[in-house]
Phi, psi and omega in degrees: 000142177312179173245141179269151189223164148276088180017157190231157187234145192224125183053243184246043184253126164286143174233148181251139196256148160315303215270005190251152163007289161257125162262139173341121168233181184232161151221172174322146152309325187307308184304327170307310197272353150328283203311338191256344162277342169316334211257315170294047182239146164098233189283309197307311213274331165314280173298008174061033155283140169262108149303105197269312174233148178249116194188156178286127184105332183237186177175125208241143166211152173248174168211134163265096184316114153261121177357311179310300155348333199264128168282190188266010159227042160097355177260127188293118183329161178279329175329297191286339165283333163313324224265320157291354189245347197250317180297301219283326184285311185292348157279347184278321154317310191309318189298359205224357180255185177288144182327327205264000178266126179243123179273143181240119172276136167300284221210130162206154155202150197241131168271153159233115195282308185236177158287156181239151203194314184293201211257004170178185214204115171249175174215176212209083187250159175220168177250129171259009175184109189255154179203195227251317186219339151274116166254127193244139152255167158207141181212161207218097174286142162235138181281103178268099167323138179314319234260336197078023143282143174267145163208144168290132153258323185227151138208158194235166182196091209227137205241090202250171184242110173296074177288126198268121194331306212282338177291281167332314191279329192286331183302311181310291207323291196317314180308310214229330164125244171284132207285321215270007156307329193230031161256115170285126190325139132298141196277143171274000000 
């Protein structure tokens, strides 16, 4: 068995050791490109988040900011950066569990460093700590400025749970009646 060591920190980055917990993985193309059409179902697809990339551990997603976006003094809500940095931390998670485990967020909490104002909003998540049904993330929004700078705006630190699909689904049925009532297509 490995020997577990405690992570090592570089600035404000966690770095995870060979010898820790997570280790380096690949996932499919095939499974990347599930997970980033997964990710466009609902609410998300409402608010007009975008899946931009996939990879194990990470997950990059955009929103091209519309007037709908905007609190009332022109500055894009926090809502919706919440609303992204918490879907982005939870896909950066999907990658790294089994096809057949669907993630839930625990917990998250987000700083907002500045207003975000500009013509669109990317986030950036990684996962820093895997366990058997607990998984931690973190993701970092960026407000991408008219001038055409990125700048940080957000960061998160969102603490998900890995739930086996059937098991979940079997909870709905009992709560709401047939689960697959509340389950949203994927768009093709």
């Amino acid at each position: 068995m490995a020997r577990l060591e405690s992570p090592r920190f570089s600035g404000d980055i966690l770095v995870q050791t060979e010898e820790s917990h997570m280790q380096e993985r690949k996932i499919t193309m095939e499974r990347a490109e599930f997970i980033k059409a997964d990710y466009e179902r609902g609410f998300i697809r409402y608010c007009g988040l975008r899946a931009v990339h996939a990879e194990w551990g990470r997950f990059d997603s955009r929103v091209d900011i519309t007037d709908d976006h905007r609190q009332q003094d022109g500055f894009i809500h926090a809502g919706v950066m919440a609303t992204m940095a918490d879907h982005t931390a939870g896909y950066s998670a999907f990658t790294v569990v089994p096809e057949e485990m669907q993630i839930l967020t625990i917990e998250f909490k987000i700083n907002f460093l500045r207003p975000a104002f500009g013509n669109a909003l990317t986030c950036h998540a990684k996962v820093i700590r895997t366990g058997r049904q607990i998984i931690v993330s973190e993701s970092e929004v960026f407000d991408l400025r008219r001038s055409g700078k990125e700048v940080s705006v957000a960061k998160a630190m969102v603490t998900l749970m890995a739930v086996p699909k059937d098991k979940l689904l079997k909870g709905k049925s009992r709560e709401f009646g047939d689960a697959k009532d509340y389950q949203v297509p994927l768009r093709r």
